[in-house]
C-alpha positions in Angstrom: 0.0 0.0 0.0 1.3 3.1 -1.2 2.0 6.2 1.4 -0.9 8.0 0.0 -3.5 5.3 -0.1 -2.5 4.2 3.8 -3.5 8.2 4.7 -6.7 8.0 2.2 -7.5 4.7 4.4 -7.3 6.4 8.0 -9.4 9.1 8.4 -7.6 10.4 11.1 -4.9 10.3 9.4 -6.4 12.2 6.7 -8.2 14.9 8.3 -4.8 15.0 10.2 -2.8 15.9 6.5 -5.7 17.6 5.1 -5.4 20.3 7.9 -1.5 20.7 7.5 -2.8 21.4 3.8 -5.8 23.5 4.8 -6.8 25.5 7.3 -10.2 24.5 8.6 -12.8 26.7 6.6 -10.8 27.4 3.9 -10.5 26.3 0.3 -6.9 27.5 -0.7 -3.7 25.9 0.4 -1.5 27.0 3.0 1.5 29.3 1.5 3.6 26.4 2.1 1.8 24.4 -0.2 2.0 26.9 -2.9 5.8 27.5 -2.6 7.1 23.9 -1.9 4.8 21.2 -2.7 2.5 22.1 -5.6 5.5 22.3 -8.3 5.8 19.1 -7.5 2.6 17.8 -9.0 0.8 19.7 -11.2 2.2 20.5 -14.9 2.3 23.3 -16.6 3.0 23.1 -20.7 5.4 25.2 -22.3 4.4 28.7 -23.5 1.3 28.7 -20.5 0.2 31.3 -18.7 -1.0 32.0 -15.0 -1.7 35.6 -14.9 -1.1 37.5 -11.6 -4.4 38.6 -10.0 -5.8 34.4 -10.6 -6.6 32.8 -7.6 -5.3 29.4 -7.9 -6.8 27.0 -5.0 -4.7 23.6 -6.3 -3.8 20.9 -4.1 -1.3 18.2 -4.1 -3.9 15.4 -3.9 -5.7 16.0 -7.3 -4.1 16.7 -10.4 -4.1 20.3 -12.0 -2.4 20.2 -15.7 -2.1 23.5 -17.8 -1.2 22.6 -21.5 1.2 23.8 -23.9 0.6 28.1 -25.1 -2.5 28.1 -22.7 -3.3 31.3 -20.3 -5.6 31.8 -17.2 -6.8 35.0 -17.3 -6.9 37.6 -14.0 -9.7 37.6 -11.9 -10.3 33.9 -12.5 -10.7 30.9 -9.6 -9.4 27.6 -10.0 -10.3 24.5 -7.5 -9.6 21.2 -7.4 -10.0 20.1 -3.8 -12.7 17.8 -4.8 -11.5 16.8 -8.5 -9.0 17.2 -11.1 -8.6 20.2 -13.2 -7.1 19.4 -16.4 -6.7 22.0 -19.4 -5.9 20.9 -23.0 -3.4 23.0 -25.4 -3.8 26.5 -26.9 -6.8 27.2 -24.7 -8.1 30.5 -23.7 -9.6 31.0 -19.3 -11.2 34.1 -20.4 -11.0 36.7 -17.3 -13.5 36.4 -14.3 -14.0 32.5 -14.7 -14.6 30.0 -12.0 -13.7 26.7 -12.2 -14.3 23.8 -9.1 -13.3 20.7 -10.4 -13.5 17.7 -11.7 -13.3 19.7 -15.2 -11.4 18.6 -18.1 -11.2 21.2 -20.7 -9.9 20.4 -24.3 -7.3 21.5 -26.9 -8.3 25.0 -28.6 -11.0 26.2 -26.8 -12.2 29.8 -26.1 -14.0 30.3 -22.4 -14.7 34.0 -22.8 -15.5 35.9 -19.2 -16.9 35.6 -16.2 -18.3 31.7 -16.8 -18.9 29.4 -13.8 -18.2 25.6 -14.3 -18.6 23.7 -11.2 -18.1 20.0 -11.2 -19.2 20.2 -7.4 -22.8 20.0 -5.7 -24.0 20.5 -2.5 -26.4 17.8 -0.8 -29.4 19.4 1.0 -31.9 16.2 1.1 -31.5 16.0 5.2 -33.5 18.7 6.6 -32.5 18.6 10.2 -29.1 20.0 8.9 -27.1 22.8 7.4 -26.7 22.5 3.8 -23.1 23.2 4.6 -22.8 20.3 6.8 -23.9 17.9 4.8 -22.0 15.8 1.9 -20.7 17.0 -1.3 -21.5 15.1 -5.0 -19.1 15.4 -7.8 -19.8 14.4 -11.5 -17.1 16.0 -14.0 -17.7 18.5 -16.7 -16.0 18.2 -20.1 -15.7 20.3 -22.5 -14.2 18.9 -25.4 -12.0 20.5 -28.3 -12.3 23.4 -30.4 -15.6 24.8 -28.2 -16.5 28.7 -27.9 -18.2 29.3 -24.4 -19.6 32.6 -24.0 -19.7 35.1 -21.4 -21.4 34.4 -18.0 -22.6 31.0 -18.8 -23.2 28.2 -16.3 -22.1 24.8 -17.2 -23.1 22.5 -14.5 -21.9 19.2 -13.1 -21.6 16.2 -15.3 -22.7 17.9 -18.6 -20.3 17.3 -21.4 -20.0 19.8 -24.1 -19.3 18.4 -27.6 -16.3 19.1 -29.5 -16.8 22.6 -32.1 -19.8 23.5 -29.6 -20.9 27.6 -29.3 -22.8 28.2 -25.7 -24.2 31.5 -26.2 -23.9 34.1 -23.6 -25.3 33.8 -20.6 -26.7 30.0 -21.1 -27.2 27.6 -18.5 -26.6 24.1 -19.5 -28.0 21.5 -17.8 -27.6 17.9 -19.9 -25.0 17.4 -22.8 -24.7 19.4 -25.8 -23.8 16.8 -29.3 -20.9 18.1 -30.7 -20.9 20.7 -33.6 -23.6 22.7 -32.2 -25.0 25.8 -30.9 -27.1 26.0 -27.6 -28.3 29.4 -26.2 -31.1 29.4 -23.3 -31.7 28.9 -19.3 -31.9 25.6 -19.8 -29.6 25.7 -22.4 -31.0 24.0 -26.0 -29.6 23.4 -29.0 -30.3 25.9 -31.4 -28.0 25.4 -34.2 -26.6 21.9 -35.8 -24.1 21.6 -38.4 -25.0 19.7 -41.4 -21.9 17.7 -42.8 -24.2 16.5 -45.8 -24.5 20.1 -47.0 -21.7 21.8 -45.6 -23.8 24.2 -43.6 -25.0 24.9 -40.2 -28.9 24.8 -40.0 -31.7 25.8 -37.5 -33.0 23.3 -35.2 -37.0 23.2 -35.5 -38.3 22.7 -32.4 
């Protein structure tokens, strides 16, 4: 049994390591983590960018990759105490974005600003307790190659976006989107298809 499985096995153990990592309440990493552990296990490609004013809550004990020529805006939150965060190659984290993972975002894709993607949800089923209190539920969110999301959209947990997908401004999408297409809406729909037989992108009737 490896180190890290024998602390994921005890949870005194773990809630032992987890506050060396965390202060109790918080989501970011103590400096420490940031300055002497982090480079340790997270990859950055060549050419990427982490611009100044990002807040970057990574931890050692899920992956965060940044791909080759790709840039994180300012303003933007990143989080992957409950899941990975993995970003493809030559891929835009417009500014003001928040992303809680487990997200895995493709090769060439555009998020413009202020977008939330949360692979995270809260559990409130139990009444006699705080919403706060109670357990977490994680289903990832991919968006896969070439996609144009546009600003403040909401992509919620477990949807996958299709590869050479638009999400128009301010959509909030709920269930999958098939790739090649256009959704706009609150709940997001697809609006737009692209017709390989014809070369062209058509209207979807509804």
């Amino acid at each position: 049994m490896s180190f890290a499985q024998k602390i994921k096995s005890n949870p005194k153990l773990k809630q032992a390591v987890h506050r060396l990592i965390i202060a109790k309440g918080e989501a970011k990493p103590r400096l420490w983590v940031k300055l002497f552990v982090n480079r340790w296990f997270h990859t950055y490609g060549k050419g990427s960018k982490v611009r100044r004013y990002t807040r970057m809550d990574v931890h050692p004990f899920n992956k965060f990759n940044l791909g080759s020529y790709s840039t994180i805006e300012n303003f933007c939150t990143v989080n992957n105490g409950v899941g990975d965060v993995l970003i493809g190659n030559n891929t835009l984290i417009g500014m003001g974005n928040v992303l809680i993972g487990p997200i895995q975002v493709g090769n060439d894709v555009i998020l413009a600003q202020n977008i939330v993607m949360s692979g995270l949800n809260h559990e409130y089923k139990n009444v006699h307790l705080p919403i706060h209190v109670q357990p977490v539920s994680v289903a990832p969110i991919i968006i896969e190659d070439e996609c144009w999301i546009g600003a403040n959209a909401v992509i919620t947990a477990g949807v996958t976006v299709g590869k050479h997908c638009v999400i128009a401004a301010g959509a909030v999408v709920t269930k999958d989107i098939p790739p090649y297409s256009v959704a706009a809406g609150n709940p997001a729909s697809v609006i737009k298809q692209y017709d390989a037989t014809t070369d062209e992108w058509r209207k979807v009737q509804r």
